[in-house]
Backbone as JSON, one array per atom type, in Angstrom:
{
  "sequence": "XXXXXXXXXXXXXXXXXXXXXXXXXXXXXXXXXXXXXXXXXXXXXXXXXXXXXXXXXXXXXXXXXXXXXXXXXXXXXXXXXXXXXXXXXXXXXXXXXXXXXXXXXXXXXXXXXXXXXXXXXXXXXXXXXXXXXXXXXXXXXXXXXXXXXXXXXXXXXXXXXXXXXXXXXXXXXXXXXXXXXXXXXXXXXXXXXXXXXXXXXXXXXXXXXXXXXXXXXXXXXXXXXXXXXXXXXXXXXXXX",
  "N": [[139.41, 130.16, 90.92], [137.31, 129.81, 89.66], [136.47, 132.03, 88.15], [138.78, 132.81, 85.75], [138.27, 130.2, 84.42], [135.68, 131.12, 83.38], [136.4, 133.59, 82.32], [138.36, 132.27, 80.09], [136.33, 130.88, 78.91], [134.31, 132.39, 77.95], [136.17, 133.79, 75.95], [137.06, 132.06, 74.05], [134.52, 131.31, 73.24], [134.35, 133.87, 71.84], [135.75, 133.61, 69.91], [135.36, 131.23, 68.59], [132.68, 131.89, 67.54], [133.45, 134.07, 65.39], [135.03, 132.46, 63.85], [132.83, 130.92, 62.86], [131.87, 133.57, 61.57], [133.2, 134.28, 59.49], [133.11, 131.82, 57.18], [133.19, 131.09, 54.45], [130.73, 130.99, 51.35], [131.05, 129.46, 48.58], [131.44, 131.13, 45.06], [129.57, 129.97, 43.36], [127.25, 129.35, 44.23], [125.99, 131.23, 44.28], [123.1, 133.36, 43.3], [122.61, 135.82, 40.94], [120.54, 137.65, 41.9], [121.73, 137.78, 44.64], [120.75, 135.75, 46.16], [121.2, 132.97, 47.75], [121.74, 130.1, 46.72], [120.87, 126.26, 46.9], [122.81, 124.92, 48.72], [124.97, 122.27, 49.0], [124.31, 120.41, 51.71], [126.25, 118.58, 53.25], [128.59, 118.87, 52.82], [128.6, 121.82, 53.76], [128.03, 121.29, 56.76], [130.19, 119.88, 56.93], [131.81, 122.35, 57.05], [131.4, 122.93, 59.4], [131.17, 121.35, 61.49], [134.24, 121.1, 61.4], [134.97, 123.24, 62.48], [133.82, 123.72, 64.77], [135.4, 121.56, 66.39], [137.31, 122.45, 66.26], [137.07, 124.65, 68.22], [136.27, 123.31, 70.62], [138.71, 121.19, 70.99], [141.0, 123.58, 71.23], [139.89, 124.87, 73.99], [139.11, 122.41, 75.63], [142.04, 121.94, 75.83], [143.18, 125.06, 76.69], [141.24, 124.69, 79.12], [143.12, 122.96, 80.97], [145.2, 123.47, 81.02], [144.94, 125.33, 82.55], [144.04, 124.01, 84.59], [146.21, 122.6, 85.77], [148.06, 124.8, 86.24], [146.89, 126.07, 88.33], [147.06, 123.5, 90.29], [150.23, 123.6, 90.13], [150.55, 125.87, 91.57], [149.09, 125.68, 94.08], [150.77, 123.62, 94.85], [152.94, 124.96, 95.41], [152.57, 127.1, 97.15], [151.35, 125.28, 99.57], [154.45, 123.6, 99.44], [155.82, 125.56, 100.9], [157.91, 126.44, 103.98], [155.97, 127.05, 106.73], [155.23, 130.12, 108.45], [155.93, 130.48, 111.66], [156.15, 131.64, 114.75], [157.84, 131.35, 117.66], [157.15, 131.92, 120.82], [158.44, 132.02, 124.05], [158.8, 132.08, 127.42], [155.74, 132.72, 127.84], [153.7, 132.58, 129.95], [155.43, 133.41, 132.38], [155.18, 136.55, 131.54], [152.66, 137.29, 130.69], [151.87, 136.75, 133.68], [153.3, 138.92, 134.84], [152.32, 141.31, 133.19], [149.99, 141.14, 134.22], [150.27, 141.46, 137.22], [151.4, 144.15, 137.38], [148.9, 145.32, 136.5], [147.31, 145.18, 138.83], [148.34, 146.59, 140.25], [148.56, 149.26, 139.29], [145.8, 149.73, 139.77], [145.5, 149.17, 142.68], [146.9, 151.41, 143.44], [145.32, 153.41, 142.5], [142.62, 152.9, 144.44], [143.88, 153.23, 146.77], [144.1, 155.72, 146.75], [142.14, 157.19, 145.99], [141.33, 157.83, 143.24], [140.19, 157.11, 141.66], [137.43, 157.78, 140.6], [133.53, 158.39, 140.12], [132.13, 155.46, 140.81], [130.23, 152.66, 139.3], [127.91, 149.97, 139.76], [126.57, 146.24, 139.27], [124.3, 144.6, 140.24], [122.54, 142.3, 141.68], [119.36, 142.14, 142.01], [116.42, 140.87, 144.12], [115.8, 139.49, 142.08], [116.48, 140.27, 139.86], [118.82, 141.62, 137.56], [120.58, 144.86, 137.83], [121.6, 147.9, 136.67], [123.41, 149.9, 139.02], [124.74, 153.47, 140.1], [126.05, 156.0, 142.54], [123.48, 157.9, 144.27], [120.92, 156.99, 142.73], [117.5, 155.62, 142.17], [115.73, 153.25, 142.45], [113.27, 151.06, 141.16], [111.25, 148.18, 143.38], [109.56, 145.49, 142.74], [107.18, 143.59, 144.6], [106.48, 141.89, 148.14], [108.15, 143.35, 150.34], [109.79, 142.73, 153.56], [110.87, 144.79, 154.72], [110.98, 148.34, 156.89], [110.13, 152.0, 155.76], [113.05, 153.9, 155.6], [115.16, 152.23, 156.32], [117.5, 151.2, 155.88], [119.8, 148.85, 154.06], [121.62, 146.64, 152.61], [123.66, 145.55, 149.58], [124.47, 142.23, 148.76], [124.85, 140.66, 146.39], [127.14, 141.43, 144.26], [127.8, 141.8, 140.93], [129.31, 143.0, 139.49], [131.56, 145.48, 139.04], [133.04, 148.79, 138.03], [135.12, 151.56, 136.73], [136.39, 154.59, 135.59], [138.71, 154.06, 134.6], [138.57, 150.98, 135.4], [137.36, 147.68, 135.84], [136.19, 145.34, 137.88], [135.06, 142.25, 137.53], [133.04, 139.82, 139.32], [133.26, 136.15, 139.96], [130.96, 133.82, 140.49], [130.4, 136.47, 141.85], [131.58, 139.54, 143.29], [133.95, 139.9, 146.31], [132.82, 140.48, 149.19], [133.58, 141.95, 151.13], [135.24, 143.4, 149.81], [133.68, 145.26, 147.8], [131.0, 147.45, 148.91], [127.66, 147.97, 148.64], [125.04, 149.82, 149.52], [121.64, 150.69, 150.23], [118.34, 152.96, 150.67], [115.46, 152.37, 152.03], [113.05, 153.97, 151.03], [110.06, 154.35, 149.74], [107.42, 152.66, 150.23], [104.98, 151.45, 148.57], [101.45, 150.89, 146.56], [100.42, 149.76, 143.6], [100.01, 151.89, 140.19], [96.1, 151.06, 139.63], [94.96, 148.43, 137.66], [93.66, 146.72, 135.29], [91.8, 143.86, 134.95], [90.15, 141.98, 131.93], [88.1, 140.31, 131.58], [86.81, 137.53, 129.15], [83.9, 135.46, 127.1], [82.77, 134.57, 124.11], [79.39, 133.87, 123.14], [78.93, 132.7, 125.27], [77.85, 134.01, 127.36], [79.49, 135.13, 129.28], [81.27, 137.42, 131.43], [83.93, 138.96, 133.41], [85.25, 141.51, 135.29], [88.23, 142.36, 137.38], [90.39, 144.16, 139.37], [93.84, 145.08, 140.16], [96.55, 145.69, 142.12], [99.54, 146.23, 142.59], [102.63, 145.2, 145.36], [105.65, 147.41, 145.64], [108.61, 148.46, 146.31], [110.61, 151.64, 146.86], [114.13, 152.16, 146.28], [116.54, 154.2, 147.51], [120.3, 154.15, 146.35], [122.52, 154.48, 148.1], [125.45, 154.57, 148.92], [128.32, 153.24, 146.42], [131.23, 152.24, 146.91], [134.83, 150.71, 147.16], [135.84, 148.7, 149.2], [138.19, 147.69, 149.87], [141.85, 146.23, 148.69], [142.54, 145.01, 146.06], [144.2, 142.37, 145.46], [144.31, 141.21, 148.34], [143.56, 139.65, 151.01], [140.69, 138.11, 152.92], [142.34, 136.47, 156.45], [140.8, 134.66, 157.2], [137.41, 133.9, 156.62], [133.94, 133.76, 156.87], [130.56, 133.26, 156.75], [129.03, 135.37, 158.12], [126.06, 137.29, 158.03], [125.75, 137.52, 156.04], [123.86, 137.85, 152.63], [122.03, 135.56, 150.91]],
  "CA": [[139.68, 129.38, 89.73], [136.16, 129.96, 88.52], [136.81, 133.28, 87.71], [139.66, 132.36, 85.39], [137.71, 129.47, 83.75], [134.41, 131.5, 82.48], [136.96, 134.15, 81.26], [138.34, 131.56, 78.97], [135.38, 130.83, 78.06], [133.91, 133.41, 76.99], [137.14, 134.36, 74.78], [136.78, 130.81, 72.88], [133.75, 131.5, 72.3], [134.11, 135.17, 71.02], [136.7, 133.11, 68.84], [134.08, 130.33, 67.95], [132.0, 133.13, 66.89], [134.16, 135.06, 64.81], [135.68, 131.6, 63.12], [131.82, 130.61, 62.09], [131.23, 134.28, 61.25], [134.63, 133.46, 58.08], [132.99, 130.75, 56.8], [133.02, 131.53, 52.71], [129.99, 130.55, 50.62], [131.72, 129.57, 46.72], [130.24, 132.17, 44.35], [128.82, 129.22, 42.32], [126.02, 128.6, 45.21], [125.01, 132.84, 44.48], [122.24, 133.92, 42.33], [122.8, 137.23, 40.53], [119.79, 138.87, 42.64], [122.28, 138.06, 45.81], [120.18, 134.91, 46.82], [122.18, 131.6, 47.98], [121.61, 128.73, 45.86], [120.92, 125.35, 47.97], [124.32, 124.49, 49.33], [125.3, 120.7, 49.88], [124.14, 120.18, 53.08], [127.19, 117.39, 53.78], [129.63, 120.58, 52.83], [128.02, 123.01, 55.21], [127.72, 120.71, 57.8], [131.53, 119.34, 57.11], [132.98, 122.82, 57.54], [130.73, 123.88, 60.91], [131.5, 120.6, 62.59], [135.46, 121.26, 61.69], [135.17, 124.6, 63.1], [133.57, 123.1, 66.14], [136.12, 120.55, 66.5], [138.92, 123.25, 66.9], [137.31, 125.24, 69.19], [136.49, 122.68, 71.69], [139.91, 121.29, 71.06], [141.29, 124.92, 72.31], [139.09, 125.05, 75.07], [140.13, 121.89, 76.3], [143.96, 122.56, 76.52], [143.53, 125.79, 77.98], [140.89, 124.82, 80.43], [144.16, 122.18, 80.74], [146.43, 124.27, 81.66], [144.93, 126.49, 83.77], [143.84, 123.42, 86.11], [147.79, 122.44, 85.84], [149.07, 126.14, 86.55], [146.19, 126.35, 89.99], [147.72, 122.61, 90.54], [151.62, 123.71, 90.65], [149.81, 127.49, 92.62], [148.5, 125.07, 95.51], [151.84, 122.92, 95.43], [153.96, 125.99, 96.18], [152.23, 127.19, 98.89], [152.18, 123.98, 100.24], [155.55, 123.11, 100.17], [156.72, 126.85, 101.74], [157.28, 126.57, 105.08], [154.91, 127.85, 107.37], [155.63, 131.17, 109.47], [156.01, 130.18, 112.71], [156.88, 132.33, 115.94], [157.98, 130.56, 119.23], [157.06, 132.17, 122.29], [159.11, 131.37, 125.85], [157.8, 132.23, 128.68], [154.48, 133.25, 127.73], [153.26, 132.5, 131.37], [155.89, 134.25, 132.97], [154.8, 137.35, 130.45], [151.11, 137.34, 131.46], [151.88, 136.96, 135.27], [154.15, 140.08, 135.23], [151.56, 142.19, 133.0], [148.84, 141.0, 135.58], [150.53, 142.25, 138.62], [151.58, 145.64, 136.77], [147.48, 146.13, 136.07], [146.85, 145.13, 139.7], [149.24, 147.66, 141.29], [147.63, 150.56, 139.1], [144.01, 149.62, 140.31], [145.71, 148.92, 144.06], [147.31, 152.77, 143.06], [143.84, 154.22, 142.54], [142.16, 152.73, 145.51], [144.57, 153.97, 147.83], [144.63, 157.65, 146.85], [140.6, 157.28, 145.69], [141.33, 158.63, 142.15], [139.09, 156.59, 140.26], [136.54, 158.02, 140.31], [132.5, 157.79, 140.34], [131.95, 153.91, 140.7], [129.19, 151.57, 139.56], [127.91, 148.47, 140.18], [125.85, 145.32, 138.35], [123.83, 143.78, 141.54], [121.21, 141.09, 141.73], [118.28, 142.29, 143.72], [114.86, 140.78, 143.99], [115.74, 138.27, 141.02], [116.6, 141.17, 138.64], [120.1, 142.85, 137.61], [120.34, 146.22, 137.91], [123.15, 148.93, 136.87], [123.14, 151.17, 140.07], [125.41, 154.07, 141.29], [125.44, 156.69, 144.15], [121.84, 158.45, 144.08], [120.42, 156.26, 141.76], [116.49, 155.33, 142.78], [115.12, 151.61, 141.81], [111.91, 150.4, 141.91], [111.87, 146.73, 143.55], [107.96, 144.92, 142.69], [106.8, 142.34, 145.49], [106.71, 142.34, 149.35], [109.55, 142.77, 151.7], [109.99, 143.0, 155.16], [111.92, 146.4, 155.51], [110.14, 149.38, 156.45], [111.0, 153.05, 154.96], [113.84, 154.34, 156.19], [115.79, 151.03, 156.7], [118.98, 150.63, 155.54], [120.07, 147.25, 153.69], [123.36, 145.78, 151.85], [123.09, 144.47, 148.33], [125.66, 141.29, 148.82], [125.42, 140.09, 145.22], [127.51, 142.5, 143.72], [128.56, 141.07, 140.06], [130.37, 143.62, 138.71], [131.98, 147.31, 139.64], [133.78, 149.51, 136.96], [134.73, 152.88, 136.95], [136.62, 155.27, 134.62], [139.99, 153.41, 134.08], [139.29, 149.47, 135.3], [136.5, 146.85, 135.99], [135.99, 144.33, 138.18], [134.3, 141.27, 137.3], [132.8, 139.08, 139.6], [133.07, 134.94, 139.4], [130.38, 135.57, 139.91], [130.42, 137.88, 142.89], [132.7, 139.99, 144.18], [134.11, 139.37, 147.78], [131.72, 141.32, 150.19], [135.29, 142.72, 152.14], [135.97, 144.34, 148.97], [132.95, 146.16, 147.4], [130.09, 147.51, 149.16], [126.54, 148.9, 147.98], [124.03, 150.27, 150.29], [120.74, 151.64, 149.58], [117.79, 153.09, 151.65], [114.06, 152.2, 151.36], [112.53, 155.12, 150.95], [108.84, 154.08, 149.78], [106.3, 151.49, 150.03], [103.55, 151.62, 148.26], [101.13, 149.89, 145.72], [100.88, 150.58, 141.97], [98.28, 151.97, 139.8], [95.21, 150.06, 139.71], [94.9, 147.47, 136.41], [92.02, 146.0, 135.08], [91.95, 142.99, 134.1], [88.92, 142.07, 131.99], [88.06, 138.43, 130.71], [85.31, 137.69, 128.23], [84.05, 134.39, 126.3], [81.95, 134.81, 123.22], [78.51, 133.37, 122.74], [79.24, 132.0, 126.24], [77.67, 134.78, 128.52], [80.63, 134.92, 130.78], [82.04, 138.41, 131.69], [84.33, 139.13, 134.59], [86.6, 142.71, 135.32], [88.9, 142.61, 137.85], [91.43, 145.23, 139.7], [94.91, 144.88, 140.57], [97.34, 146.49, 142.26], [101.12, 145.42, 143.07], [102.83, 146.33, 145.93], [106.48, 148.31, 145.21], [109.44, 149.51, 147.16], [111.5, 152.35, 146.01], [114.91, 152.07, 146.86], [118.0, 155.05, 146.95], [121.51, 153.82, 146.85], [123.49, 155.69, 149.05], [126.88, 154.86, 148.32], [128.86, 152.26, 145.49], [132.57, 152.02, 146.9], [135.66, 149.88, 147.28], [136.36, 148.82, 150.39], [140.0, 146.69, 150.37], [142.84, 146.37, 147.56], [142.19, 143.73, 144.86], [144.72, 141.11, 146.05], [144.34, 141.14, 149.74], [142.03, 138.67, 151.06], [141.48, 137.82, 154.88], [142.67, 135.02, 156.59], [139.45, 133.8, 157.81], [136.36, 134.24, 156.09], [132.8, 133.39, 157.22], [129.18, 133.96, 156.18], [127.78, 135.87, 158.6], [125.77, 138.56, 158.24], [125.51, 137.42, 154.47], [122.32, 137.35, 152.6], [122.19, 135.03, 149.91]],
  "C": [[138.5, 129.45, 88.77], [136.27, 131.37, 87.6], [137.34, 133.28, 86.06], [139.02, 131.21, 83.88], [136.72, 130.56, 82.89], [135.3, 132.83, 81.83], [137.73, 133.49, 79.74], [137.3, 131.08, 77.99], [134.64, 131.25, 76.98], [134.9, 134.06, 75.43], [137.05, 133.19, 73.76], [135.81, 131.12, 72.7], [133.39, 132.38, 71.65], [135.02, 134.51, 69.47], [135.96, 132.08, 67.74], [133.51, 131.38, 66.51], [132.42, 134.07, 65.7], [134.39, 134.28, 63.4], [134.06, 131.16, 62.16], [131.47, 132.15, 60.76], [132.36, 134.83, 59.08], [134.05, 132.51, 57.19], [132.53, 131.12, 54.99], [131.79, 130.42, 51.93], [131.0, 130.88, 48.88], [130.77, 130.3, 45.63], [129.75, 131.08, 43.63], [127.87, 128.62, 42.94], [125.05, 130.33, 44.68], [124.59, 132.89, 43.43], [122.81, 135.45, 41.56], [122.61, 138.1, 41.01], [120.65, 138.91, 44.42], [121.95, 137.03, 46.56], [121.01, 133.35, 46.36], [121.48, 130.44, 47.48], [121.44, 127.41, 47.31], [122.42, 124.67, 47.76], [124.07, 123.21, 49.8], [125.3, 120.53, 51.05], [125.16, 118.93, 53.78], [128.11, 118.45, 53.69], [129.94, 121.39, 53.66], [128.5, 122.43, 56.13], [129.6, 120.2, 58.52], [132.74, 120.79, 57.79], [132.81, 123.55, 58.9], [131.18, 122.72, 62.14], [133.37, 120.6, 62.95], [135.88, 122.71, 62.64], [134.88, 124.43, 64.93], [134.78, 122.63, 66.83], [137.56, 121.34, 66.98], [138.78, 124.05, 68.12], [136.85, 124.53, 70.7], [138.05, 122.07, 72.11], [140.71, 122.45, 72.11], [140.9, 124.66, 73.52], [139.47, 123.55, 75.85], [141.75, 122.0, 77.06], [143.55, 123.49, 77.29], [142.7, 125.31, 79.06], [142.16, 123.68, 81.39], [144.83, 122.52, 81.93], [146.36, 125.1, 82.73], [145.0, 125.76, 85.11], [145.48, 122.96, 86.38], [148.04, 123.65, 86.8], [148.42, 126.19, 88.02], [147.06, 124.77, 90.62], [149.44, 122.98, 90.85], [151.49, 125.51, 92.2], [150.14, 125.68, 93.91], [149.99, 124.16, 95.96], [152.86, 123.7, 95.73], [154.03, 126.68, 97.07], [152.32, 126.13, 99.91], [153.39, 123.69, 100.95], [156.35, 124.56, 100.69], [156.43, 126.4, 102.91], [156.77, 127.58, 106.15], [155.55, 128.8, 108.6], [155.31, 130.96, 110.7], [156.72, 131.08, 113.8], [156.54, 131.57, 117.12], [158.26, 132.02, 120.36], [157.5, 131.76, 123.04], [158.67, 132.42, 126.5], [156.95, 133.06, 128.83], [153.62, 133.32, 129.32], [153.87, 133.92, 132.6], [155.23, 135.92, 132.47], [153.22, 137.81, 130.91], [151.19, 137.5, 132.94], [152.71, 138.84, 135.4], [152.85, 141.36, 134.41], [150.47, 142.34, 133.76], [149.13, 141.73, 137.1], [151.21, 144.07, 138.64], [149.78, 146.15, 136.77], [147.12, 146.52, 137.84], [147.52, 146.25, 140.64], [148.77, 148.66, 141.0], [146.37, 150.05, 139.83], [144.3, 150.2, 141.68], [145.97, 151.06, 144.14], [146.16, 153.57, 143.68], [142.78, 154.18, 143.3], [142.36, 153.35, 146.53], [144.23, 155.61, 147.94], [142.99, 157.9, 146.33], [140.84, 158.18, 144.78], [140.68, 157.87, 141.6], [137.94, 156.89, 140.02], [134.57, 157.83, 140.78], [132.49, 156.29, 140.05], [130.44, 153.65, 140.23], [128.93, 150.84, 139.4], [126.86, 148.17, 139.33], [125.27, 144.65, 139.76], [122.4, 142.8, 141.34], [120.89, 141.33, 143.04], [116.96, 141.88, 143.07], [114.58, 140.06, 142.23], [116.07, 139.19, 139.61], [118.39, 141.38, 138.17], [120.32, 143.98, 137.22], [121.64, 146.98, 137.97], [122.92, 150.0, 137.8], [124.57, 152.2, 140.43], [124.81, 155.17, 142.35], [123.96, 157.8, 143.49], [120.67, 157.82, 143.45], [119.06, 155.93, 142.64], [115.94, 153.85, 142.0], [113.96, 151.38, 142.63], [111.9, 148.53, 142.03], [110.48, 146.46, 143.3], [108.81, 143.42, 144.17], [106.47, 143.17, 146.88], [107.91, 142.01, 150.08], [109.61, 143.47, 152.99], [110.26, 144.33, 155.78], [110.79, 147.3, 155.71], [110.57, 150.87, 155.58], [111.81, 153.15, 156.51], [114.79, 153.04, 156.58], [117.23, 150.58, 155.65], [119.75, 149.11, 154.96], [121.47, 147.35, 152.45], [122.95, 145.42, 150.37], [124.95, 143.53, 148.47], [125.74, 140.89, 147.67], [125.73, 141.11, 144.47], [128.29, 141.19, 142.01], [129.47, 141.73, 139.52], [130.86, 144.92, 139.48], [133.22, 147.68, 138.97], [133.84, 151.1, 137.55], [135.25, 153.59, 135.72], [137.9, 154.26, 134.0], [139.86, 151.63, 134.32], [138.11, 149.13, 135.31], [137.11, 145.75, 136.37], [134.93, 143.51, 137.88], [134.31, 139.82, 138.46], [133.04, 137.12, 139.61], [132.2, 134.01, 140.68], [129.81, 136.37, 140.95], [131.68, 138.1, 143.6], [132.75, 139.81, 145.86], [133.17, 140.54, 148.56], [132.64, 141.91, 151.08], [136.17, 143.88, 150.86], [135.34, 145.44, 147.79], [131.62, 146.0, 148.41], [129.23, 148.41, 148.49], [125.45, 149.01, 148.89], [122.79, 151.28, 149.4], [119.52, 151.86, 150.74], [116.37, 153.22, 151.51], [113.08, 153.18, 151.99], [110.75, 155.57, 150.71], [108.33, 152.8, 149.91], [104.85, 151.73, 149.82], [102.61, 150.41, 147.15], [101.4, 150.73, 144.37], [99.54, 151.09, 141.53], [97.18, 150.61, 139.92], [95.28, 149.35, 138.03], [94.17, 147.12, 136.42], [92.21, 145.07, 134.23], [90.52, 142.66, 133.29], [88.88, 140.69, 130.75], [86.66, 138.36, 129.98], [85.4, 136.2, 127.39], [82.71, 134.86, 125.49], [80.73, 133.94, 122.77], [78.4, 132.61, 124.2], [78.23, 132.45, 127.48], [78.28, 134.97, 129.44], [81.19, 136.63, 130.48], [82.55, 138.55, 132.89], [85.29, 140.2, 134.1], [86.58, 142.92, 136.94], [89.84, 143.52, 137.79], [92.35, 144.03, 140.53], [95.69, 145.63, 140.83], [98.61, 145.63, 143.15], [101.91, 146.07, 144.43], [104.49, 146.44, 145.05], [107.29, 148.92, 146.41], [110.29, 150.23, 146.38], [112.64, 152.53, 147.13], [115.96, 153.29, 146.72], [119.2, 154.67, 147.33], [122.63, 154.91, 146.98], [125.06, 155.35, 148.44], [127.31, 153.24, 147.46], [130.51, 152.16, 146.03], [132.97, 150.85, 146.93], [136.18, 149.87, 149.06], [138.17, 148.21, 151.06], [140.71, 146.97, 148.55], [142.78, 144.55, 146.79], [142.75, 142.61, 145.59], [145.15, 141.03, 147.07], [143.19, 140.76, 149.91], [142.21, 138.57, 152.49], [141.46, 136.95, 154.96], [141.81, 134.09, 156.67], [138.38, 134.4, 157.39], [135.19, 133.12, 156.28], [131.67, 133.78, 156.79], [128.08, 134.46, 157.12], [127.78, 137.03, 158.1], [125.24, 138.61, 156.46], [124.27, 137.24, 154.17], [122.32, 137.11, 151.05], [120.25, 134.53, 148.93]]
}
């Protein structure tokens, strides 16, 4: 609507403009050499304020009308009624496209067409995108030695070419596994730390070194079919 407005505007006042630029001096105010005699300043004044007077006038009405014409706009949208589509059995509708996705997945499990897999796992307080060969470095100390074989149980995610599973928020441990095999232990470079206070006489440099396991994950599969669960489920063997 602003739009609309400052175009009116502007046209009254090209009109203003035009109507002042009319305004006739009576040859009995002009000199011979071309120079304007002093003009009755109640005269002047009478025919600049009538000129005024019309084009605010104008400019009123239309700005008038326009707020009228956006006023009957907004009451005709209004009273249309509103496009409405009713849905039935939106539930049913979702359940049946849900067990169509789950039968392809179940499909591609069975016959192991899906492909390279990989996984989202929380190890050692991190999350890490791993698949098969993949090498990760873990910081801290842990127990294992090389060559030791270990589980990653918090699996959050596992995708492959056509689906993804998502965790809430881990997948069942009967239905993806990730193994990997600790392959080094060592420390890290050395670091130097080196502290200093100014005017103080204090210097101290320290070394550091972290230790580090490097891990290779051996394999990322599926081990069961999406919606098959077992009857009895327990936490051994789990490591949380």
């Amino acid at each position: 609507m602003t739009v609309y407005i400052d175009t009116i505007n502007m046209a009254l006042m090209r009109n203003l403009l035009s109507k002042l630029s009319l305004i006739q001096i009576s040859p009995k105010y002009l000199r011979p050499n071309g120079i304007v005699n002093s003009i009755p300043s109640s005269r002047y004044i009478l025919q600049v304020e009538t000129t005024e007077k019309c084009a605010i006038r104008t400019l009123r009405s239309a700005a008038f009308n326009n707020y009228e014409g956006v006023k009957l706009n907004a009451a005709q949208q209004t009273s249309a009624e509103p496009q409405q589509e009713v849905l039935e059995n939106q539930h049913d509708l979702e359940l049946a496209v849900t067990k169509e996705t789950i039968t392809k997945v179940n499909n591609q499990i069975e016959e192991n067409s899906h492909g390279r897999l990989f996984a989202v796992i929380h190890f050692a307080g991190k999350q890490r995108r791993v698949t098969d060969g993949d090498l990760i470095m873990v910081e801290g100390t842990h127990p294992t030695n090389v060559g030791d074989v270990i589980r990653a149980e918090k699996v959050l995610l596992l995708g492959s070419r056509d689906f993804t599973l998502l965790g809430r928020p881990l997948l069942r441990p009967d239905l993806v596994r990730v193994e990997a095999t600790v392959v080094e232990k060592s420390l890290t470079h050395t670091k130097t730390i080196f502290r200093n206070r100014r005017r103080k006489n204090y210097m101290r440099i320290n070394f550091c070194r972290n230790h580090f396991s490097i891990l290779r994950i051996n394999c990322v599969r599926l081990e069961g079919l999406v919606d098959q669960r077992p009857e009895v489920e327990g936490v051994e063997g789990r490591i949380f």
